[in-house]
C-alpha positions in Angstrom: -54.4 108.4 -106.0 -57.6 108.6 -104.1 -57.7 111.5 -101.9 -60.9 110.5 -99.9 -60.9 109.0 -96.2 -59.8 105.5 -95.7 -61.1 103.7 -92.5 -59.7 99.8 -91.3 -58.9 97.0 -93.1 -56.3 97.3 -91.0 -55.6 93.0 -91.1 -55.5 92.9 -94.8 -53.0 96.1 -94.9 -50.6 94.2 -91.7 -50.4 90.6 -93.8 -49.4 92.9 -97.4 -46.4 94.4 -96.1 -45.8 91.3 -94.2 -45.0 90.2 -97.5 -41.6 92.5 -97.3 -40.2 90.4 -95.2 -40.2 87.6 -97.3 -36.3 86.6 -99.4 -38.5 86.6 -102.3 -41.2 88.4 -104.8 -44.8 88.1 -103.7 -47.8 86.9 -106.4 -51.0 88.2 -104.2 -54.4 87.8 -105.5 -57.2 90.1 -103.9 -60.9 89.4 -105.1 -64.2 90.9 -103.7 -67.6 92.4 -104.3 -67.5 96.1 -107.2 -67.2 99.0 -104.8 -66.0 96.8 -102.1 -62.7 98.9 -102.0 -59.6 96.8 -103.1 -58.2 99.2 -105.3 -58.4 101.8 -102.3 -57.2 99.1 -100.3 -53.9 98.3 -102.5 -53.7 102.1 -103.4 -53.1 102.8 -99.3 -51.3 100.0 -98.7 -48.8 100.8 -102.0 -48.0 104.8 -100.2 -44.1 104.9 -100.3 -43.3 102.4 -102.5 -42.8 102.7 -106.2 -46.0 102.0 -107.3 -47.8 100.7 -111.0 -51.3 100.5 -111.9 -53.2 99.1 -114.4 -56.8 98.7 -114.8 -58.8 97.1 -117.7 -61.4 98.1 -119.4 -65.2 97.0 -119.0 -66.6 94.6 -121.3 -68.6 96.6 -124.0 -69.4 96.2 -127.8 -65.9 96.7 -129.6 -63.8 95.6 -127.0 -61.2 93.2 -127.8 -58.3 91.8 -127.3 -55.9 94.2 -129.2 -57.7 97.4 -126.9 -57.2 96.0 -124.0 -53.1 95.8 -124.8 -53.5 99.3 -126.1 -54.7 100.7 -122.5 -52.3 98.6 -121.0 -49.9 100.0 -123.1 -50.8 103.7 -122.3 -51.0 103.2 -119.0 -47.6 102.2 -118.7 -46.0 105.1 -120.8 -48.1 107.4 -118.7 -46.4 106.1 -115.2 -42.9 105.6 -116.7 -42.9 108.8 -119.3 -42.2 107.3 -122.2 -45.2 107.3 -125.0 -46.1 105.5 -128.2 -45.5 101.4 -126.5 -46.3 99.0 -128.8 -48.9 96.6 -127.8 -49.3 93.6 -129.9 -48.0 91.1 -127.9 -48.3 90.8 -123.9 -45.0 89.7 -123.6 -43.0 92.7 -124.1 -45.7 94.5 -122.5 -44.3 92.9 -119.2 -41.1 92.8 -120.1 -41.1 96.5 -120.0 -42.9 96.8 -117.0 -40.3 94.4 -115.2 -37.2 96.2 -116.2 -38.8 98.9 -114.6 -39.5 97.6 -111.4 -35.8 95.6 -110.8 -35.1 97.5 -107.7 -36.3 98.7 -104.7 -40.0 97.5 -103.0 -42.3 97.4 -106.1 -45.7 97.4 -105.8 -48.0 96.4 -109.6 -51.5 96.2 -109.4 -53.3 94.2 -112.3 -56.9 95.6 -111.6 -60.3 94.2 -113.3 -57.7 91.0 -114.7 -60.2 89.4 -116.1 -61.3 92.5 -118.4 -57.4 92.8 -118.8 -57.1 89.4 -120.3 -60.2 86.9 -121.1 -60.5 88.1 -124.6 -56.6 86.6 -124.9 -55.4 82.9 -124.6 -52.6 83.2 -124.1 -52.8 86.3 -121.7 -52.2 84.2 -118.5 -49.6 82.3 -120.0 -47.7 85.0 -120.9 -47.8 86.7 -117.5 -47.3 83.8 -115.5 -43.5 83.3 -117.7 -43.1 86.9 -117.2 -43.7 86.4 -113.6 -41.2 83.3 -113.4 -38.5 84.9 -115.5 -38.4 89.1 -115.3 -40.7 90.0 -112.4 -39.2 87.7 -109.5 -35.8 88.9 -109.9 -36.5 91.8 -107.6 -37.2 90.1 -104.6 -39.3 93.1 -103.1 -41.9 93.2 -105.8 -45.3 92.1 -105.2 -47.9 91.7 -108.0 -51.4 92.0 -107.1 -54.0 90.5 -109.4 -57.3 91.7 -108.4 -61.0 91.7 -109.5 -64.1 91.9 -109.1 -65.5 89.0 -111.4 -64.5 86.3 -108.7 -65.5 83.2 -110.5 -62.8 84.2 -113.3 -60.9 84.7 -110.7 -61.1 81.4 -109.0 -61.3 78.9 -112.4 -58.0 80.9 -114.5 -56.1 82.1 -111.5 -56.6 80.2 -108.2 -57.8 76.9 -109.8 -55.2 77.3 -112.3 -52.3 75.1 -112.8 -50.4 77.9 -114.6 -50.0 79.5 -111.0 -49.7 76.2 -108.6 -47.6 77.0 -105.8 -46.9 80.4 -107.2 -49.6 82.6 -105.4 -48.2 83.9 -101.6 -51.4 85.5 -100.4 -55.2 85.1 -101.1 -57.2 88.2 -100.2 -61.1 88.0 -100.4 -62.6 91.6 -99.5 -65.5 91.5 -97.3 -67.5 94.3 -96.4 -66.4 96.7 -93.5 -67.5 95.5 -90.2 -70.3 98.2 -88.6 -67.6 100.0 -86.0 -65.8 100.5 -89.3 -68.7 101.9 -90.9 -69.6 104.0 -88.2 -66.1 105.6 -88.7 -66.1 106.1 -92.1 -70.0 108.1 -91.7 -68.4 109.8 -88.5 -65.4 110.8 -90.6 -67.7 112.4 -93.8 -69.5 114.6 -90.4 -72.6 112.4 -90.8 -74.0 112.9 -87.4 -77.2 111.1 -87.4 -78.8 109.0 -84.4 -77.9 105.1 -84.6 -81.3 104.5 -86.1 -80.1 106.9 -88.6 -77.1 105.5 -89.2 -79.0 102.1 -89.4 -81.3 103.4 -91.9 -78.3 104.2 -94.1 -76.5 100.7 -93.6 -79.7 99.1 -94.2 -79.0 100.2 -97.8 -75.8 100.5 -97.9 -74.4 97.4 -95.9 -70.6 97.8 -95.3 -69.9 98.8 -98.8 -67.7 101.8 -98.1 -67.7 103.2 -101.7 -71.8 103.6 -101.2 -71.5 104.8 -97.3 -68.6 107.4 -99.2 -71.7 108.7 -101.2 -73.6 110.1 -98.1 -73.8 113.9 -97.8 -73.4 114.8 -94.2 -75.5 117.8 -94.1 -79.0 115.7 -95.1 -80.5 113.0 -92.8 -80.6 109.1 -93.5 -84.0 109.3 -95.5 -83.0 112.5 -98.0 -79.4 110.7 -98.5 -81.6 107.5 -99.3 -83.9 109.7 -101.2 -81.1 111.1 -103.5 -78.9 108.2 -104.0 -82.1 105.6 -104.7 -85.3 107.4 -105.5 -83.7 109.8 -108.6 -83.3 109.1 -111.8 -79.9 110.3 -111.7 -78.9 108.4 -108.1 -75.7 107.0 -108.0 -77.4 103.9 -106.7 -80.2 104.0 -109.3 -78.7 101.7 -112.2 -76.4 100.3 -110.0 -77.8 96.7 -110.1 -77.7 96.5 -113.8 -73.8 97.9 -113.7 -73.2 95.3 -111.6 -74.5 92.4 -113.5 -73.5 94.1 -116.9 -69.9 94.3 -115.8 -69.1 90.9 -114.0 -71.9 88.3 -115.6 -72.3 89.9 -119.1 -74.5 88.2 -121.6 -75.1 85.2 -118.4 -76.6 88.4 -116.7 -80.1 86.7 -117.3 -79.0 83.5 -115.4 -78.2 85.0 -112.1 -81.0 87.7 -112.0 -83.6 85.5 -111.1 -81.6 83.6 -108.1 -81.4 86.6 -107.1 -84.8 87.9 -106.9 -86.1 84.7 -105.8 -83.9 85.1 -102.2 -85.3 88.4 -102.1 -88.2 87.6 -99.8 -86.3 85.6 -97.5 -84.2 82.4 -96.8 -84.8 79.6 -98.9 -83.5 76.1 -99.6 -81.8 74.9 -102.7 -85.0 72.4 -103.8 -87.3 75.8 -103.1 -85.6 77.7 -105.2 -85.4 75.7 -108.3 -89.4 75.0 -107.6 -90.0 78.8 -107.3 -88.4 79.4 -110.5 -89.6 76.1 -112.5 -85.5 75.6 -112.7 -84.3 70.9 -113.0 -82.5 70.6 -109.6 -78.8 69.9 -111.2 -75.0 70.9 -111.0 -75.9 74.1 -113.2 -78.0 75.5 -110.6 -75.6 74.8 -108.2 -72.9 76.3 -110.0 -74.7 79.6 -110.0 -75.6 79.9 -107.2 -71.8 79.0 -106.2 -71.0 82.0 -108.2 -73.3 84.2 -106.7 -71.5 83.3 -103.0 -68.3 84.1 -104.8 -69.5 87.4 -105.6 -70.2 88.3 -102.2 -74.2 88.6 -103.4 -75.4 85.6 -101.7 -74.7 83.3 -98.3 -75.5 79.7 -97.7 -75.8 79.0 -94.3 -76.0 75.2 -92.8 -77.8 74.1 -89.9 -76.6 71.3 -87.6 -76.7 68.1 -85.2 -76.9 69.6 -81.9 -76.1 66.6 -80.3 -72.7 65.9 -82.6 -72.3 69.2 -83.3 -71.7 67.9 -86.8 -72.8 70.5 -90.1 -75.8 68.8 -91.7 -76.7 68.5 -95.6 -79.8 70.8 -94.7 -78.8 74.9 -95.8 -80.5 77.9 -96.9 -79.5 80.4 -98.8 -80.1 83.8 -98.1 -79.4 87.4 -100.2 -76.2 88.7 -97.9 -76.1 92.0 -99.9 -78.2 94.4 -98.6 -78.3 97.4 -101.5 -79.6 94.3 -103.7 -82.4 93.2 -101.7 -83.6 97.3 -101.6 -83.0 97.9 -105.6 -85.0 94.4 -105.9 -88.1 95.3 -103.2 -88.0 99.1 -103.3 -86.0 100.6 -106.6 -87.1 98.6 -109.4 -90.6 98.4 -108.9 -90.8 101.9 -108.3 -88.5 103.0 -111.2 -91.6 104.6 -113.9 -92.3 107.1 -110.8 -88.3 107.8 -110.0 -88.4 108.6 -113.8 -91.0 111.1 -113.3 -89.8 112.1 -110.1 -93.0 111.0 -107.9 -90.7 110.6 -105.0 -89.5 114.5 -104.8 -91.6 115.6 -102.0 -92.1 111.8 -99.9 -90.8 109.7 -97.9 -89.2 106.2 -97.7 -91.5 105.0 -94.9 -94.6 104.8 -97.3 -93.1 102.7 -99.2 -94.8 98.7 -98.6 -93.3 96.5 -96.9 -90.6 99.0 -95.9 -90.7 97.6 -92.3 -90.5 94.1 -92.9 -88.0 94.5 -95.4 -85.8 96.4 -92.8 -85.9 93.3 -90.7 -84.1 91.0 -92.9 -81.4 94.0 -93.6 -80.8 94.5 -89.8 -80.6 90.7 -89.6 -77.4 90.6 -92.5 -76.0 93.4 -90.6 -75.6 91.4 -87.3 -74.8 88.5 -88.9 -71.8 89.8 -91.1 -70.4 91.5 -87.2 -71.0 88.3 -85.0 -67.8 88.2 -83.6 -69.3 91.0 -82.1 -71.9 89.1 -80.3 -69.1 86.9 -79.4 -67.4 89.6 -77.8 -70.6 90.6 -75.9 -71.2 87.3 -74.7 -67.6 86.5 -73.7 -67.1 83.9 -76.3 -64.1 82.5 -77.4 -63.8 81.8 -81.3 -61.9 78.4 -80.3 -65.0 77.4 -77.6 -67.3 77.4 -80.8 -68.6 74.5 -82.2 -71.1 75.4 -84.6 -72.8 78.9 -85.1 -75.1 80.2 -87.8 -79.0 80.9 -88.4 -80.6 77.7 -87.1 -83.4 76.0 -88.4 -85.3 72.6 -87.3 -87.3 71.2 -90.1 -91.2 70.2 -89.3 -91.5 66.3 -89.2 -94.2 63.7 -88.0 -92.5 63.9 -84.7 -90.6 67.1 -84.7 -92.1 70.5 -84.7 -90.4 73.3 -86.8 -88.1 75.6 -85.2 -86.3 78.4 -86.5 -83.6 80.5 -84.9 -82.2 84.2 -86.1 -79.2 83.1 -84.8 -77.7 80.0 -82.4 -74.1 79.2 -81.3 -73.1 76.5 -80.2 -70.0 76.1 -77.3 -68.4 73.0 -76.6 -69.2 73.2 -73.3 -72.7 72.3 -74.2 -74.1 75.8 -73.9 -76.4 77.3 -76.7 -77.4 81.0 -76.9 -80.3 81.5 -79.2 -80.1 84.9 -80.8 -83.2 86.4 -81.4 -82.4 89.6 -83.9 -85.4 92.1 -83.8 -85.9 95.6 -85.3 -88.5 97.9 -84.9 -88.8 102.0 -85.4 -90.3 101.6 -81.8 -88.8 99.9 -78.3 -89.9 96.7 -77.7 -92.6 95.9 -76.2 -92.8 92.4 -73.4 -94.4 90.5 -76.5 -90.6 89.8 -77.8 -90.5 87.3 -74.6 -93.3 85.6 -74.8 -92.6 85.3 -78.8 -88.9 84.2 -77.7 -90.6 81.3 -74.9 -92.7 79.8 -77.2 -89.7 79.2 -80.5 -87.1 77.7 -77.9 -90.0 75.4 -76.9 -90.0 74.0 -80.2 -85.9 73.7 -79.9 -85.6 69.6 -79.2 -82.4 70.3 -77.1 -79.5 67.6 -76.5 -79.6 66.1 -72.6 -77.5 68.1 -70.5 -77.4 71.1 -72.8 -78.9 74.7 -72.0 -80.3 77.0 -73.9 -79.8 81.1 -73.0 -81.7 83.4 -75.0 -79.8 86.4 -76.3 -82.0 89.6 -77.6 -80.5 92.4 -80.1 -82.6 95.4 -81.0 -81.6 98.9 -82.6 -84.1 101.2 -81.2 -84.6 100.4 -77.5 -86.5 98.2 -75.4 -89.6 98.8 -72.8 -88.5 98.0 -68.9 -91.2 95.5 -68.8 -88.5 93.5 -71.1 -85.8 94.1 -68.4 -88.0 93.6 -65.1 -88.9 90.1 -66.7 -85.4 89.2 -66.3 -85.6 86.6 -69.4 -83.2 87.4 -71.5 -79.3 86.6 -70.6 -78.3 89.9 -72.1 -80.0 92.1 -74.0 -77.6 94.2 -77.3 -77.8 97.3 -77.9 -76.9 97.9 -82.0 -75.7 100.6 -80.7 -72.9 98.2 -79.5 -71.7 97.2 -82.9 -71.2 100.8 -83.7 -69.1 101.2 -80.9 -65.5 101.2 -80.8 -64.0 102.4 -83.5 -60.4 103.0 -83.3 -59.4 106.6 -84.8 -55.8 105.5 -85.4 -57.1 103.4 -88.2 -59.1 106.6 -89.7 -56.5 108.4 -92.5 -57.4 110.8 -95.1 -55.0 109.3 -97.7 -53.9 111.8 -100.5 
């Protein structure tokens, strides 16, 4: 067990032992981003309940079927005491395991499943009779299949007629929200200013096994410095860990989607232009992928006057630690290997700025329930909300929008999203004046512009009295709930 702190996911843990009160067994499947914390998730939600674990092993020259029985096989006589299991056949593998988990609430977790079993055929066969026959005769077991590679995931398991009808809960892991986050650097005694704490997110996003890695003693900068800009930084190499372990030898398919959204929002015909790709259902399928992986977003733009989603999207990097290894890491990495960056700092890096204005933007956009909440919003008075964009045409002038909802009460608030390392100055609302005059808007609608910014704004902003409110980031940091805060052992 994990003895370090645990913060929220407090919904996830409420609808797992919900499951309890179910007459029957429970088949769960939990899927998310690597380092996205679902094994620290089902590892806190498993405390005082007889508990299993296995985990496969990553893919890697040698591994094969046979090995993979053999560490489940170990694993299990480690957590029952009893060693030397035979492993040829899955089978009696969880056979064994279900005899010993008849009784009393049960918890199993099958983690990495798709190392555990896509070098076997007849792996998921095999567990899905077990699952029918042995394991649902205690009916306080759950079974947890979880992993990281979501696209196995969702063709063998989800999509997967072997389990139709058999699966009780779907989990998909998001990051933690930024009130979360806050909590979780509070908790480690980081007690840097919320640009500090921005700084650190802006790398980190709400990935709470990379905000974990942040000493408390150093400021945002010299944790960014260690973790990133050393040849020994945990978050060095991560990039090709992550695309070694869940794409493997397709690895070179999804890189360049990748880098290509790197820069910015871009539409599916731009991206197979940019990288000389035929527009067809492959493409598609990996960037489908990439969204199950947590990597990327696709966000669609709409008919204001229906309200109605239109064909139009972009697509847009949602991860932020992949959009820094991509602009900041991996074109720097000859000088990290001679340790160039010992004695500077991040800010001379190019384009640090610019690049810190699309990672403030994810930010916000992964927590806008909390603009809802700031606006007084009601999730069911929303008709459509996402980054907006009006495409130039012959009568049409080109409009884009950081972020827009929609109410059905015929009310848009345009979100403008701005960072800087300095307040604002009153330029933001003459900016703001002149995109919402490019906004063709519906009759009978209005349109009330909405400002967040993370490091202050000048009075000038305020006196002008354009904005309908004006959001602090500060805001989304706020409220965390120290009930939900546990240092698990």
């Amino acid at each position: 067990m994990s003895t370090s702190v645990f913060v929220g996911r407090q919904d996830e843990l409420e609808r797992l032992e919900a499951l309890f009160t179910k007459k029957s067994a429970s088949l769960v499947v939990v899927r998310g981003r690597r380092r996205v914390g679902k094994s620290r998730l089902i590892e806190r939600f498993s405390q005082g309940k007889t508990f299993f674990s296995f985990s496969g092993i990553p893919p890697a020259e040698g591994t094969n079927a046979q090995l993979q029985r053999d560490i489940f096989a170990k694993q299990l006589g480690n957590q029952i005491g009893l060693p030397g299991i035979q492993s040829q056949d899955w089978s009696d593998l969880f056979t064994l395991l279900a005899r010993q988990a008849q009784h009393g609430r049960v918890v199993i977790l099958f983690d990495e499943i798709s190392w555990m079993g896509s070098l076997d055929p007849t792996f998921l066969g095999k567990l899905k009779n077990a699952w029918d026959i042995e394991f649902q005769k205690n009916p306080n077991l759950i079974l947890i299949l979880c992993g990281s590679v979501s696209t196995w995931i969702e063709k063998n398991v989800i999509s997967s007629t072997a389990f139709f009808g058999r699966i009780s809960l779907y989990l998909t892991l998001d990051e933690l929200p930024l009130h979360d986050c806050h909590a979780l650097l509070k908790a480690q005694g980081f007690l840097g200013s919320m640009y500090e704490t921005f700084k650190v997110l802006s790398v980190s996003g709400g990935i709470p096994w990379y905000i974990s890695q942040v000493q408390p003693k150093l400021n945002a900068d010299d944790n960014i410095k260690n973790l990133c800009f050393r040849k020994d930084g945990i978050l060095f190499n991560e990039f090709d860990l992550i695309f070694h372990d869940l794409f493997e030898k397709r690895s070179e398919i999804y890189r360049p989607l990748i880098e290509a959204l790197a820069n910015g929002v871009m539409e599916f015909n731009e991206i197979c232009e940019t990288l000389k790709y035929q527009k067809s259902g492959s493409v598609s399928g990996y960037l489908e992928d990439l969204m199950h992986s947590g990597f990327i977003a696709r966000d669609y733009t709409w008919d204001l006057k229906s309200g109605k989603p239109s064909r139009l999207s972009h697509f847009r990097l949602s991860d932020n630690y992949m959009r820094f290894y991509l602009k900041f890491i991996k074109p720097n990495k000859p000088k990290i290997l001679q340790d160039r960056f010992k004695d500077s700092g991040i800010d001379i890096l190019p384009g640090w700025r610019s690049i810190l204005g699309l990672q403030f933007e994810n930010l916000v956009l992964k927590n806008r329930t909390k603009i809802w909440e700031q606006l007084g919003i009601k999730a069911q008075d929303i008709v459509a909300d996402n980054p907006y964009f009006q495409r130039k045409t012959v009568k049409t002038p080109g409009c884009q929008i950081d972020y827009l909802i929609q109410t059905r009460f015929n009310t848009l608030f345009a979100v403008e999203i701005k960072f800087s390392q300095a307040e604002l100055k009153i330029d933001i609302v003459h900016e703001m004046k002149e995109k919402l005059s490019r906004l063709i808007l519906p009759r009978r609608f209005s349109c009330w512009p909405i400002l967040i910014h993370v490091n202050g704004v000048h009075e000038s902003i305020e006196e002008a009295g354009y904005f309908t409110k004006i959001i602090n980031f500060g805001d989304f940091l706020a409220n965390e709930d120290p009930l939900k805060i546990k240092h698990n052992i």
